[in-house]
N, CA and C atoms as a LAMMPS dump frame, in Angstrom:
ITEM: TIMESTEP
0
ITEM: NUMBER OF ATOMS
252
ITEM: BOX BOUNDS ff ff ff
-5.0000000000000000e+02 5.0000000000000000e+02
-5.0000000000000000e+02 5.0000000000000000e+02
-5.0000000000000000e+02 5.0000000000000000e+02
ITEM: ATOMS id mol type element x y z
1 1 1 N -319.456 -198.354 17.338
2 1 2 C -320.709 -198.023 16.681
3 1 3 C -320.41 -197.376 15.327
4 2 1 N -321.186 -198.072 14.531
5 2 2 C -321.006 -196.85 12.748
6 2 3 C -321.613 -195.453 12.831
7 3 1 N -321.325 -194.881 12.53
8 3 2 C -321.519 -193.584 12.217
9 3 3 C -322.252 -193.567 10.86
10 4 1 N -323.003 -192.387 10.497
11 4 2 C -323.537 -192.402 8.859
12 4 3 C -322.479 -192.454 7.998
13 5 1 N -321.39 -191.645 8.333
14 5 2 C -320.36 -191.08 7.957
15 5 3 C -319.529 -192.481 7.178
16 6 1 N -319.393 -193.305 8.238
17 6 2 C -319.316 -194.575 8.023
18 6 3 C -319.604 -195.498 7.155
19 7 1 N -320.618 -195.51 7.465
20 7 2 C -321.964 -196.587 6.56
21 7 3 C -321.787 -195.939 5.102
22 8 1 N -321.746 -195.05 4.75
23 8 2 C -321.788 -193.722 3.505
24 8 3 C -320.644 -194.299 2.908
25 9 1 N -319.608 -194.4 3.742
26 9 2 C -318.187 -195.024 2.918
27 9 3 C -317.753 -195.939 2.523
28 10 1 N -318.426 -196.761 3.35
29 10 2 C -318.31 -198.497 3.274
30 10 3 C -318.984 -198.388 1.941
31 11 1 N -320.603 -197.983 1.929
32 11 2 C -321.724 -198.325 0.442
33 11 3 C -320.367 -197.253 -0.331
34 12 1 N -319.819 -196.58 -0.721
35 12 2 C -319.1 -195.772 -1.426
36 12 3 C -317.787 -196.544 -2.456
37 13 1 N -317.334 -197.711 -1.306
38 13 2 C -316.469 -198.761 -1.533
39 13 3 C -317.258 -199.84 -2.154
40 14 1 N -318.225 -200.219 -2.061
41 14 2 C -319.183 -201.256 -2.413
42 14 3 C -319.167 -200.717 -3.527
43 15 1 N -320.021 -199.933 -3.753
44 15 2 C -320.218 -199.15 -5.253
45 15 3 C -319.189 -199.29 -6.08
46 16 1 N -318.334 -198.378 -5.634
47 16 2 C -317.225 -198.738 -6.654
48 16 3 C -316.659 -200.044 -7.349
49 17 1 N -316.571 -201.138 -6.009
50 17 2 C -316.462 -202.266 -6.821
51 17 3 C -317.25 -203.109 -7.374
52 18 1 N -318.168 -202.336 -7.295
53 18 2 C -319.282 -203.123 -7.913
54 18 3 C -319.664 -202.798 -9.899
55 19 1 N -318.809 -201.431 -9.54
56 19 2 C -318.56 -200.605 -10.85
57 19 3 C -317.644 -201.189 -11.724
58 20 1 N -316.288 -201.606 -10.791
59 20 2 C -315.399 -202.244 -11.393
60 20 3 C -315.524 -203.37 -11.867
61 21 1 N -316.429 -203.916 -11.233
62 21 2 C -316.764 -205.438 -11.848
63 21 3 C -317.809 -205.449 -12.948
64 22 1 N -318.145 -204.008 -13.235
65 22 2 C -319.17 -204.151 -15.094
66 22 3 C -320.633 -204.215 -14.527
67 23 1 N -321.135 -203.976 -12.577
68 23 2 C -322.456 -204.42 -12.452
69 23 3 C -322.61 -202.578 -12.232
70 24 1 N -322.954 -201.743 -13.248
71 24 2 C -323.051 -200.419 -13.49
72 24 3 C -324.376 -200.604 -12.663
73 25 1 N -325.78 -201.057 -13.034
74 25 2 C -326.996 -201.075 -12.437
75 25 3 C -326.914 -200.645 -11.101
76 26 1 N -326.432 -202.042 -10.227
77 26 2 C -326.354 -202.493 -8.586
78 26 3 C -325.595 -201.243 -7.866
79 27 1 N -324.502 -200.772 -9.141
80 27 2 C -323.374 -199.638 -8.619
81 27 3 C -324.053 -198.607 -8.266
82 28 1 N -325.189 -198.107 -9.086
83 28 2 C -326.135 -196.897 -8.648
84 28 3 C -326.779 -197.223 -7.954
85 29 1 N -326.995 -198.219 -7.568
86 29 2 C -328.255 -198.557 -6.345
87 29 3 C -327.505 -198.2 -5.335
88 30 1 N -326.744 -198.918 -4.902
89 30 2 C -325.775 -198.909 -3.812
90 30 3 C -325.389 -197.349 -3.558
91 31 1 N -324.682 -196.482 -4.72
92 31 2 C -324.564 -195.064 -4.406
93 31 3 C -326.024 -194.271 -3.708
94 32 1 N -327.025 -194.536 -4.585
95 32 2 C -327.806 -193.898 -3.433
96 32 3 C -328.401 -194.243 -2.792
97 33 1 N -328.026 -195.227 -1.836
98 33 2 C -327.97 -195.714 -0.525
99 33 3 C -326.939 -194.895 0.461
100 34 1 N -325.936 -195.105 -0.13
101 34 2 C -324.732 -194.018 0.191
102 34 3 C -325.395 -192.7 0.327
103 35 1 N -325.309 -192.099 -0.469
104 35 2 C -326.122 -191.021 -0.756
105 35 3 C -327.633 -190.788 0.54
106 36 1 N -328.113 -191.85 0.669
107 36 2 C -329.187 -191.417 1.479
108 36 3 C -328.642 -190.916 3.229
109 37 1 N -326.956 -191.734 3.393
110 37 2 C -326.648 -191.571 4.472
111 37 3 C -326.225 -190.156 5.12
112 38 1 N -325.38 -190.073 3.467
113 38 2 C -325.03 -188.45 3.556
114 38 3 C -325.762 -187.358 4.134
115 39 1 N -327.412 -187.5 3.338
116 39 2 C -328.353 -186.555 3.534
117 39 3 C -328.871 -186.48 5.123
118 40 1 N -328.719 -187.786 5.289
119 40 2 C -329.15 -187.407 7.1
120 40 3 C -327.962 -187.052 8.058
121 41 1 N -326.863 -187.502 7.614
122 41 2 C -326.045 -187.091 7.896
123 41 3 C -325.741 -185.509 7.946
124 42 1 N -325.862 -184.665 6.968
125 42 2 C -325.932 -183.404 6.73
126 42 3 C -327.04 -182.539 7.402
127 43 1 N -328.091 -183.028 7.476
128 43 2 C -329.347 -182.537 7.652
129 43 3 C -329.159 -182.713 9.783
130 44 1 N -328.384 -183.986 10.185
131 44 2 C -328.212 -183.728 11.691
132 44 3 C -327.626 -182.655 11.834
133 45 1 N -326.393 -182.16 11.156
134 45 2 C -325.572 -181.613 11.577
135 45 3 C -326.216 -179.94 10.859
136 46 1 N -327.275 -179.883 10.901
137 46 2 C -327.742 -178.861 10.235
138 46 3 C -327.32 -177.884 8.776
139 47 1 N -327.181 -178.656 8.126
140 47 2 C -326.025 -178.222 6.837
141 47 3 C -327.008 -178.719 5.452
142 48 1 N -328.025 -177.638 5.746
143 48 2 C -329.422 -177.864 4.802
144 48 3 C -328.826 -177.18 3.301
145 49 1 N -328.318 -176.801 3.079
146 49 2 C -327.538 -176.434 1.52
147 49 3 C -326.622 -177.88 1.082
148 50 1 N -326.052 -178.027 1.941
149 50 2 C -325.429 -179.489 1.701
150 50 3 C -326.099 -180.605 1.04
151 51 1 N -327.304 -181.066 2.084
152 51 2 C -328.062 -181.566 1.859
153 51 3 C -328.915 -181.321 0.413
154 52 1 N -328.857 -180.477 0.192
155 52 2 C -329.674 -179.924 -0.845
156 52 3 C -328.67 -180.556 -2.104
157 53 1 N -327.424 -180.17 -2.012
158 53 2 C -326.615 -180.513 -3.192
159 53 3 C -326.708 -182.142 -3.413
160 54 1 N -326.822 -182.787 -2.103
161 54 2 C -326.412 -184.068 -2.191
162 54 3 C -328.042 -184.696 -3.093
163 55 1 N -329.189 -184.197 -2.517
164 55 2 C -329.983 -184.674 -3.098
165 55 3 C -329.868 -184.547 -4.335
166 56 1 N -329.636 -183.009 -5.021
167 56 2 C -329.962 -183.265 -6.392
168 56 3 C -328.89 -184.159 -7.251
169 57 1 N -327.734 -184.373 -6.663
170 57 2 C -326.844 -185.437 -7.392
171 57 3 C -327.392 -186.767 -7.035
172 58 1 N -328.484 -187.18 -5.825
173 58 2 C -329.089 -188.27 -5.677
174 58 3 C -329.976 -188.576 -7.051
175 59 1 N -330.409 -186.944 -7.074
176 59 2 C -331.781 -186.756 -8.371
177 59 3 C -331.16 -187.727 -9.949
178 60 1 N -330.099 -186.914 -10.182
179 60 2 C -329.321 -186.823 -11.441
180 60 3 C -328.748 -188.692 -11.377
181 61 1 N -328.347 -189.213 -9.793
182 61 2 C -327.917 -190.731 -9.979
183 61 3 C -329.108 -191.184 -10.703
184 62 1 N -330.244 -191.11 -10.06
185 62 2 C -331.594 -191.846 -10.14
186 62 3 C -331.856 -191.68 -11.995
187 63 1 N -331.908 -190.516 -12.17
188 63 2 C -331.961 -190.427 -13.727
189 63 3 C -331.232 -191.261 -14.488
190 64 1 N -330.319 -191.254 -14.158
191 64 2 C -328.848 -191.843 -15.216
192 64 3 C -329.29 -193.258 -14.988
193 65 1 N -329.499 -194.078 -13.911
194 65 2 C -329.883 -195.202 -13.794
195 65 3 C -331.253 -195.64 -14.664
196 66 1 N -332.365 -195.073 -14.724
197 66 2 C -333.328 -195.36 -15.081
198 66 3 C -333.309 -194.612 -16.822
199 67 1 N -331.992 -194.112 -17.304
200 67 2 C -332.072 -193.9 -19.015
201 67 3 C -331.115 -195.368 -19.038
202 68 1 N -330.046 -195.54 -18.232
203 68 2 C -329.309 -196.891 -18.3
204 68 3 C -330.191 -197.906 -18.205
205 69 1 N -331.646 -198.031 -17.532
206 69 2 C -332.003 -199.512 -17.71
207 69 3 C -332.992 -199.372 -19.431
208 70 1 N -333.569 -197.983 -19.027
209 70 2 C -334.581 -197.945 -20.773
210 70 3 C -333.551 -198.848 -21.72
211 71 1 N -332.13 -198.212 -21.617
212 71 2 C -331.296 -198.656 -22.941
213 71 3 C -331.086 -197.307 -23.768
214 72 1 N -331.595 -196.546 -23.332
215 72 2 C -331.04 -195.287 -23.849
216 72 3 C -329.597 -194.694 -23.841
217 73 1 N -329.122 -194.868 -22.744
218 73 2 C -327.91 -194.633 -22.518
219 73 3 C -326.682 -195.359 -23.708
220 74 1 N -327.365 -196.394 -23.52
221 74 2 C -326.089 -197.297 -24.585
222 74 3 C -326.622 -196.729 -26.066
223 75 1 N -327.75 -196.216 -26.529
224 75 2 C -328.132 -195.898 -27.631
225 75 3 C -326.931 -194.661 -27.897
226 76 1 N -327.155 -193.573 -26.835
227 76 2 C -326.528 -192.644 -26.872
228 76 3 C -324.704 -192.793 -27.104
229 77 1 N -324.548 -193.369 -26.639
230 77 2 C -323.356 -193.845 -26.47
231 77 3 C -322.715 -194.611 -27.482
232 78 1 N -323.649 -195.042 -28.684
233 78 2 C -323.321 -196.046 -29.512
234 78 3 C -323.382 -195.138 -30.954
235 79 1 N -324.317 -193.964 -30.627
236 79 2 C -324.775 -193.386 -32.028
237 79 3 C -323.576 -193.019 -32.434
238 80 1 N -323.644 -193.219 -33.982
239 80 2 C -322.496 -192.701 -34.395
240 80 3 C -322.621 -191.591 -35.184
241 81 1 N -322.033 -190.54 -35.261
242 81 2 C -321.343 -188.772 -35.371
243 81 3 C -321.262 -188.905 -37.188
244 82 1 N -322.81 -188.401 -37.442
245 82 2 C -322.824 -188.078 -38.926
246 82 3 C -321.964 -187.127 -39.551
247 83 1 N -321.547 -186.243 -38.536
248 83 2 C -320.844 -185.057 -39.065
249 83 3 C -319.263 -185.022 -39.896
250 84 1 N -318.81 -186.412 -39.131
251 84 2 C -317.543 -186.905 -39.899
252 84 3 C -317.654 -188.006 -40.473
């Protein structure tokens, strides 16, 4: 039988290669999927601070994904440094 623990690692491995292969989008999807396993995972085992951390790095994935689809991200990333 899988465990969350499990399932959490497998999507963890997915992610990653999904990262490696340039599909950045699908890669955050997949993490918090991962991510969602964790939280119940944590939350059985009564480890509500845990949980707490994991969400808000769920929070912060979800962000980063949705400035990455605006196109903001690559804006940011592209601007170039008036200062020199």
């Amino acid at each position: 039988m899988f465990s969350l623990a499990m399932i959490g690692g497998l999507l963890l491995n997915i992610g990653a290669f999904l990262m490696f292969r340039g599909l950045a989008f699908q890669a955050i999807i997949v993490y918090i999927f991962a991510d969602i396993c964790w939280v119940f995972m944590a939350v059985q085992r009564e480890d509500y601070m845990g949980a707490c951390f994991i969400f808000v790095g769920m929070a912060f994935g979800f962000l980063a994904y949705l400035k990455m689809r605006s196109g903001k991200m690559h804006k940011n990333l592209n601007k170039s440094d008036s200062t020199h």
